[in-house]
VEXKOLZA-940772 format. One line per 3 residues: their letters; for each residue x, y, z of C-alpha. Coordinates in nm, 3 decimals, padded with zeros to 5 digits, always signed. Each point is the difference from the previous one (the first is absolute). Last residue first. Example, Ala and Ser with C-alpha at 12.3 -4.5 7.8 and 13.67 -1.06 7.14 Angstrom:
% residues 2
SA	+01.367/-00.106/+00.714 | -00.137/-00.344/+00.066;
This chain:
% residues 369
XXX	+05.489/+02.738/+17.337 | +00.347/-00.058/+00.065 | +00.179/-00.295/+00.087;
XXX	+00.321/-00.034/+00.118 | +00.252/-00.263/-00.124 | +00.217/-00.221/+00.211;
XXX	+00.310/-00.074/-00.213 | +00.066/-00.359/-00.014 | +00.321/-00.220/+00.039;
XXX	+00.028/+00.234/+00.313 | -00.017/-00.242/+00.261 | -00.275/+00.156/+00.141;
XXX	-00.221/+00.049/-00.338 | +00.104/-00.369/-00.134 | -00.122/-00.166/+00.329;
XXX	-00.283/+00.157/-00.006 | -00.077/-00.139/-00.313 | +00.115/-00.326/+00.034;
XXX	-00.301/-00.025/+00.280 | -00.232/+00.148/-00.238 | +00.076/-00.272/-00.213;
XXX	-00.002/-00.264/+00.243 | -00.397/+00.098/+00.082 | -00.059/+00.045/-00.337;
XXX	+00.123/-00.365/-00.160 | -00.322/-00.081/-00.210 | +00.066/-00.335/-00.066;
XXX	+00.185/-00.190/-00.248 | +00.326/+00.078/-00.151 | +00.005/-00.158/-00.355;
XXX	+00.301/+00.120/-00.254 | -00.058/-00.068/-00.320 | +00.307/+00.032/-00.247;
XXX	-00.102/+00.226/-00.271 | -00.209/+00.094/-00.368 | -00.047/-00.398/-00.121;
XXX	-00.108/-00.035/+00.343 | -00.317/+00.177/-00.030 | -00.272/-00.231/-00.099;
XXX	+00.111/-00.347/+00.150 | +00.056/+00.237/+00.337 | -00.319/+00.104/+00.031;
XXX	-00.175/-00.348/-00.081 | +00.261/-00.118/+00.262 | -00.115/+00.214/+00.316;
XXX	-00.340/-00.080/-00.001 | +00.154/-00.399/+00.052 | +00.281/+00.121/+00.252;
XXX	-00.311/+00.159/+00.227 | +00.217/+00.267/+00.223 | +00.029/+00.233/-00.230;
XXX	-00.379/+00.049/+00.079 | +00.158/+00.206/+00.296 | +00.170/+00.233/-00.111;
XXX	+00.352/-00.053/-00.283 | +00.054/-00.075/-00.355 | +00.348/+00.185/-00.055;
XXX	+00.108/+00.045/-00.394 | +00.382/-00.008/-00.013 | +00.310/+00.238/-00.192;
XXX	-00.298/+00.120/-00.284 | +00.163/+00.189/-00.278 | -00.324/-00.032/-00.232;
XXX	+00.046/+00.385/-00.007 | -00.104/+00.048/+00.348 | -00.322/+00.134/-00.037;
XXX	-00.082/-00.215/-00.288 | +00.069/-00.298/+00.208 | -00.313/+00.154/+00.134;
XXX	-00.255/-00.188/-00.224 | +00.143/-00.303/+00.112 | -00.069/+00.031/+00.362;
XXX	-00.344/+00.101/-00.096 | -00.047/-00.287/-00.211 | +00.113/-00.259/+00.277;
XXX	-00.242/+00.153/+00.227 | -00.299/-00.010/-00.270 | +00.084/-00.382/-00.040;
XXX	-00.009/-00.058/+00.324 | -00.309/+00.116/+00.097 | -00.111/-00.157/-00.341;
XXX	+00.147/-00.355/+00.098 | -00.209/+00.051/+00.346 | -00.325/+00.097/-00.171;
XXX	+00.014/-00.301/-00.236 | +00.065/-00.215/+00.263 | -00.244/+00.084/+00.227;
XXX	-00.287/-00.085/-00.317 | +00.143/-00.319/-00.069 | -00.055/-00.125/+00.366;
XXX	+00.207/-00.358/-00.011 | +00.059/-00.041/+00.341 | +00.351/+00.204/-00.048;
XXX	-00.112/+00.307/-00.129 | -00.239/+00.014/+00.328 | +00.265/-00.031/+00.246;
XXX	+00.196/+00.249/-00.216 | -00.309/+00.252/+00.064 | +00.013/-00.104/+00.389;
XXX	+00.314/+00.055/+00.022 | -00.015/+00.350/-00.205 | -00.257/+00.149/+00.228;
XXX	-00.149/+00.288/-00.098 | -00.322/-00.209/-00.027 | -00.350/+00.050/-00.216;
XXX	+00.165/-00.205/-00.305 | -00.012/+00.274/-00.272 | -00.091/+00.291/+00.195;
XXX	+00.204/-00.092/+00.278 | +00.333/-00.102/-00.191 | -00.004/+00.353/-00.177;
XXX	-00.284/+00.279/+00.120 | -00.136/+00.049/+00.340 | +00.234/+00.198/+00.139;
XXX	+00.124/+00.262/-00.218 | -00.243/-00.033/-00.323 | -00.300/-00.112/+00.202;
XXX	+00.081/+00.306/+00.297 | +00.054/+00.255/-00.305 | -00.330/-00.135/-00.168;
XXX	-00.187/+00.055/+00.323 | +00.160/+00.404/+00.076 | -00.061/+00.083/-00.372;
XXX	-00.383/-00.121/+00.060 | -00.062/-00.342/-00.173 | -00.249/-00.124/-00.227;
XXX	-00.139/+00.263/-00.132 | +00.153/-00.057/-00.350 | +00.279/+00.295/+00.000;
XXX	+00.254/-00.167/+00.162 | -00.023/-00.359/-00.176 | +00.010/+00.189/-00.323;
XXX	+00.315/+00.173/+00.089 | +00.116/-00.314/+00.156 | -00.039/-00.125/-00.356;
XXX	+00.141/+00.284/-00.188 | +00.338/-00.002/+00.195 | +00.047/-00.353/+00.003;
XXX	+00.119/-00.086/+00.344 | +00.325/-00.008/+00.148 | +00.000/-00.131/+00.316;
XXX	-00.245/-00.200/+00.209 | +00.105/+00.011/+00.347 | -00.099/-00.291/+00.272;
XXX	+00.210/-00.304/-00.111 | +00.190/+00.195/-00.273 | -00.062/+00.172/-00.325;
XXX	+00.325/+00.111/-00.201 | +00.082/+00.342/-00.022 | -00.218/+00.332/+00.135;
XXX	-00.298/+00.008/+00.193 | +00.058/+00.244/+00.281 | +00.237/-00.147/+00.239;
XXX	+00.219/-00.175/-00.196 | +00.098/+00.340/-00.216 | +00.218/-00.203/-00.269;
XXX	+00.365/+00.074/+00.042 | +00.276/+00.161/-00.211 | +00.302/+00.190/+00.120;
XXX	+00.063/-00.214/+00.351 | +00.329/+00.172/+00.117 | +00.306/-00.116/+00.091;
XXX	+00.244/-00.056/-00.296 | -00.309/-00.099/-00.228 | -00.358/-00.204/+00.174;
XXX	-00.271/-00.070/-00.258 | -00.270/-00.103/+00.225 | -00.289/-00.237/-00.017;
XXX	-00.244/+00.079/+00.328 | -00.307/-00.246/+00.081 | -00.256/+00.049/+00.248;
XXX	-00.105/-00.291/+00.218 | +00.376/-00.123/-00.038 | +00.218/-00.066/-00.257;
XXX	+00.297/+00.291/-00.026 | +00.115/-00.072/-00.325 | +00.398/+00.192/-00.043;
XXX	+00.166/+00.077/-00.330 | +00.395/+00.056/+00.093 | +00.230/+00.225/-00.127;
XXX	+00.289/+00.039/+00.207 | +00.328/+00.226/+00.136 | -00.199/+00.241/+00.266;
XXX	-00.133/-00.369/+00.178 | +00.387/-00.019/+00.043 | +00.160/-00.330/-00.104;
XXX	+00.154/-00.333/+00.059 | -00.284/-00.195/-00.124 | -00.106/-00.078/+00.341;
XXX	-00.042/+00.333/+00.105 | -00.138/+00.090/-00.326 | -00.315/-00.247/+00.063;
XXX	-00.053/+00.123/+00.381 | +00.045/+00.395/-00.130 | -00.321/-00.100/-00.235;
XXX	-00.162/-00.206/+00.285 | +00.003/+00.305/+00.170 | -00.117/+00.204/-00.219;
XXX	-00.290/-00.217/-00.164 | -00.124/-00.074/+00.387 | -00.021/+00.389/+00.075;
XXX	-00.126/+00.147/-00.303 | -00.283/-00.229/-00.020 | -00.190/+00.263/-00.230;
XXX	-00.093/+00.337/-00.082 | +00.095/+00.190/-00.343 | -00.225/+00.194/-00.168;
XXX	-00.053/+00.037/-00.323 | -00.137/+00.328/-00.142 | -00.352/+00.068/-00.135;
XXX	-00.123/+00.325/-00.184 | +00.285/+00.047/-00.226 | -00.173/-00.361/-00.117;
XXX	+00.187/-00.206/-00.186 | +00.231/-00.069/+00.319 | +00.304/+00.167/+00.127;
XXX	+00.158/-00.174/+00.298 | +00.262/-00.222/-00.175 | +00.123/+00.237/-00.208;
XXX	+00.116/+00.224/+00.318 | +00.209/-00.306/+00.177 | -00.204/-00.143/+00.310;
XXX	+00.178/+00.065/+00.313 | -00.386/+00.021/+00.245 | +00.046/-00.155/+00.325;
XXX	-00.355/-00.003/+00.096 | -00.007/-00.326/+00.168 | +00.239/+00.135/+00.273;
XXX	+00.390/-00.163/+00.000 | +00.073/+00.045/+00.306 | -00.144/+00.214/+00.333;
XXX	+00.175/+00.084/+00.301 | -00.014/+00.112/+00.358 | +00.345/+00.145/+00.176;
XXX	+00.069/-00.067/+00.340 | -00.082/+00.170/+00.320 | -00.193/-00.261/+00.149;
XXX	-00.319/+00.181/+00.055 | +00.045/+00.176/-00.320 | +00.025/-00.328/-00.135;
XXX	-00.309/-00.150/+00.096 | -00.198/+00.309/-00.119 | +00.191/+00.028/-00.319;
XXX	-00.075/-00.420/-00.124 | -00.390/+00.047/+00.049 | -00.004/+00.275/-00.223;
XXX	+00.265/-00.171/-00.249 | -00.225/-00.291/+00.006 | -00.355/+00.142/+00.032;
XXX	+00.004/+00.111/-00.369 | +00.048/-00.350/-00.075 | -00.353/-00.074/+00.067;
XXX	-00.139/+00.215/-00.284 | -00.195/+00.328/-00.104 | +00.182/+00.234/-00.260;
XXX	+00.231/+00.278/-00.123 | -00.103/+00.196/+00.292 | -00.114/-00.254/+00.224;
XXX	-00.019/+00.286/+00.296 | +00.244/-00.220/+00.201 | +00.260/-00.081/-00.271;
XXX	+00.043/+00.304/-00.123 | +00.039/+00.131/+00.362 | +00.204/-00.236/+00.096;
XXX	+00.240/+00.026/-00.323 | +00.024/+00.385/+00.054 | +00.105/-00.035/+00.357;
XXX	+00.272/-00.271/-00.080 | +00.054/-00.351/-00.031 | +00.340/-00.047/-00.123;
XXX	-00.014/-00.171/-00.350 | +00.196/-00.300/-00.122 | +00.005/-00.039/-00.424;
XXX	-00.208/-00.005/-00.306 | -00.076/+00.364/-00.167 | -00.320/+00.154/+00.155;
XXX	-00.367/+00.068/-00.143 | -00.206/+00.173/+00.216 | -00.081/-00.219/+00.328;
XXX	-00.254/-00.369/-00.013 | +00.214/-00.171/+00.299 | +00.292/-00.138/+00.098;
XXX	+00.046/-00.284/+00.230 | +00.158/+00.116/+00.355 | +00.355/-00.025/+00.129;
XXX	+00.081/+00.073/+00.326 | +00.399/+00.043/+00.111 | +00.225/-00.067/+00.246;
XXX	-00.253/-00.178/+00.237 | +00.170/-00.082/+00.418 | -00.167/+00.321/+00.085;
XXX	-00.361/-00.060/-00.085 | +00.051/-00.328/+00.178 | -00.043/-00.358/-00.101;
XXX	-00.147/-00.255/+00.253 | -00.123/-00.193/-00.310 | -00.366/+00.040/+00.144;
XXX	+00.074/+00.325/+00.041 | +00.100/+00.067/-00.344 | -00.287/-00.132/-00.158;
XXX	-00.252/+00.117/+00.241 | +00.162/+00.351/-00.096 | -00.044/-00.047/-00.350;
XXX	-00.367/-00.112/+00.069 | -00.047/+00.336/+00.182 | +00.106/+00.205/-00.318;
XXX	-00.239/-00.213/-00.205 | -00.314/+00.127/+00.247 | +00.176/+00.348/+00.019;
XXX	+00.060/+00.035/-00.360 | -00.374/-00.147/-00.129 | -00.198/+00.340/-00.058;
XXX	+00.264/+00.040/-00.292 | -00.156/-00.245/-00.198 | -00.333/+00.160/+00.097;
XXX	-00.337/-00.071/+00.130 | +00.171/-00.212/+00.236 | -00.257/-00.232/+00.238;
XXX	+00.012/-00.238/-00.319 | +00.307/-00.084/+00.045 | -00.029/-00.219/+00.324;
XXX	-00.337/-00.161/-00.204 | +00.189/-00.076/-00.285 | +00.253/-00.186/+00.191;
XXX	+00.374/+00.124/+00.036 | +00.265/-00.242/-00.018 | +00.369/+00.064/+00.139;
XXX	+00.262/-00.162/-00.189 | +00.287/-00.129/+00.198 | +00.354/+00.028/-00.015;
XXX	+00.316/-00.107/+00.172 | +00.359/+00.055/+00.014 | +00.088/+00.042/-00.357;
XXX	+00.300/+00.049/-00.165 | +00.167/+00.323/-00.203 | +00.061/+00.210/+00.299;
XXX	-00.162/-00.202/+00.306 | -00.371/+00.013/-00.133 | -00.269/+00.045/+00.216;
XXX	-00.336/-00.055/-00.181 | -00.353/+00.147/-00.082 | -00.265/-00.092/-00.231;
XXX	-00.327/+00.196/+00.042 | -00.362/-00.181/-00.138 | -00.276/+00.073/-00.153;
XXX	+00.107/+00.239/-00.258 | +00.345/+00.010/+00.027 | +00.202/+00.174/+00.241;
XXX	+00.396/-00.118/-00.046 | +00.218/+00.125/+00.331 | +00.376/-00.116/+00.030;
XXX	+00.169/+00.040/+00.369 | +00.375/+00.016/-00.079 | +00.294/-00.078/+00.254;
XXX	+00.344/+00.047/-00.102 | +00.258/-00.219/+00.117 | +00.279/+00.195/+00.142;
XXX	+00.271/+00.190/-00.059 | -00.068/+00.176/-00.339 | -00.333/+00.100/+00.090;
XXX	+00.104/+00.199/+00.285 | -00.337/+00.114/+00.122 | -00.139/+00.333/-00.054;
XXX	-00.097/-00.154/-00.344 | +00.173/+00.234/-00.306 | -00.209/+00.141/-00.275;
XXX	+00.127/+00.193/-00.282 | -00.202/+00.211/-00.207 | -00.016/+00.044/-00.391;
């Protein structure tokens, strides 16, 4: 465990955070004073600016300079920041919790050792700014956060073990968020938490740590608007082996073209509902079965926890359609009170985040490769 204190006095004044969330075509960034925000913005980045990067990595300067346009434009300072916080990336497997970026993070990160994505850029992005400032950099939370019990890793196979990637950020946060206002310590619950977004995450969260979670990154749990889950083993084992797709094809149909768009050719859940309500028998199928799959996944893990559920949390961003959000709930509240917190909430909870680590409510950990 390491300790990290600002070289400003974060006790007597506000602290000043710059957050830093990479995605794919675009880089989120905000100034948040403490706990509230000051601003933020999302960067995009056409196809055609990306394109000039043969690699994810290729693209630190070019994201590094929209940082700085950012806090230019906001007449903010290197020196007025007391922390950076980046997104995490794809690292080895970590417990949940506030990391300081260190040499063996940047260099994981950089050479894509565990893997290729935008976030990578966010804790690289987030040291350069902050050794210029002198403060410490940060990542939360990473989507490889990986607490799952023993039994819930081992598979049929000796061959294949579960793995455990998801929306650790959002489900954590919203998980301390929920005990907060129960009166409690994230430490002290058991929660089931459906993070509803592109991918899909179901977790079974005990005193801290998310022991069971589908793998929402590579095919596992419920299908969602782009991702289509669990498959029947011997079918996509036919479907593999019938010259149809290369292993590299079927991945991108399973994890990007499968769910909502394979069914209704949108990953839009708006314009799915839209269609549900003109009458479109077809859209409304699909979108009950979406549902229907979430619901049983959130079931199936009251197993983890015993049926001793203290709240089931729907939260992302297709929480935020009350009507998708019902034909969970009708299915799963005979296990727990439904909570609903919609959105993804990253950029705040990387904000709490560094807040826990320098006011000591969190232990800055220290990763090593």
């Amino acid at each position: 465990m390491l300790r990290v204190h600002s070289h400003k006095d974060f006790n007597n004044s506000m602290p000043l955070f710059l957050i830093i969330n990479p995605g794919s075509t675009s880089t989120k960034l905000a100034l948040y004073d403490g706990d509230n925000e000051r601003v933020s913005e999302s960067a995009g980045h056409s196809s055609d600016m990306l394109a000039a990067f043969p690699k994810i990595p290729d693209q630190l300067g070019f994201r590094l300079a929209a940082a700085d346009a950012f806090l230019e434009k906001h007449k903010v300072s290197a020196n007025d920041l007391t922390a950076v916080v980046g997104r995490g990336g794809l690292l080895k497997p970590l417990e949940g919790g506030v990391y300081a970026v260190n040499d063996a993070m940047r260099n994981d990160l950089a050479s894509c050792r565990y893997g290729s994505h935008a976030s990578n850029l966010g804790g690289l992005i987030a040291a350069q700014i902050a050794a210029r400032a002198g403060c410490p950099a940060f990542i939360v939370d990473p989507v490889v956060v990986d607490e799952l019990d023993d039994i819930a890793r081992l598979t049929g196979l000796p061959d294949i073990s579960r793995i455990s990637i998801f929306h650790a950020l959002n489900q954590k946060s919203v998980a301390r968020e929920v005990a907060g206002a129960m009166g409690r310590r994230y430490e002290n619950c058991r929660f089931i938490i459906a993070h509803l977004g592109g991918g899909i995450s179901v977790a079974a969260h005990l005193n801290g740590r998310a022991i069971d979670v589908n793998n929402a990154l590579g095919g596992d749990g419920p299908f969602s608007p782009e991702r289509a889950g669990s498959l029947p083993v011997f079918q996509l084992l036919d479907l593999a082996f019938s010259g149809k797709y290369s292993c590299e094809s079927l991945k991108k149909r399973i994890v990007g073209g499968g769910g909502l768009v394979a069914h209704l050719g949108t990953n839009n859940l708006i314009e799915a509902m839209k269609r549900v309500n003109s009458g479109d028998a077809k859209a409304r199928q699909v979108v009950e079965a979406m549902a229907y799959r979430i619901a049983r996944e959130i079931s199936s893990l009251g197993a983890a926890l015993y049926g001793d559920v203290d709240r089931i949390i729907i939260t992302g961003g297709l929480a935020n359609d009350d009507v998708f959000v019902s034909m969970i709930r009708a299915r799963v509240r005979y296990l727990a009170e439904v909570v609903v917190i919609p959105g993804e909430n990253e950029m705040i909870a990387l904000a709490r985040g560094a807040s826990a680590a320098l006011n000591g409510t969190l232990t800055v950990k220290e990763y090593q490769s």
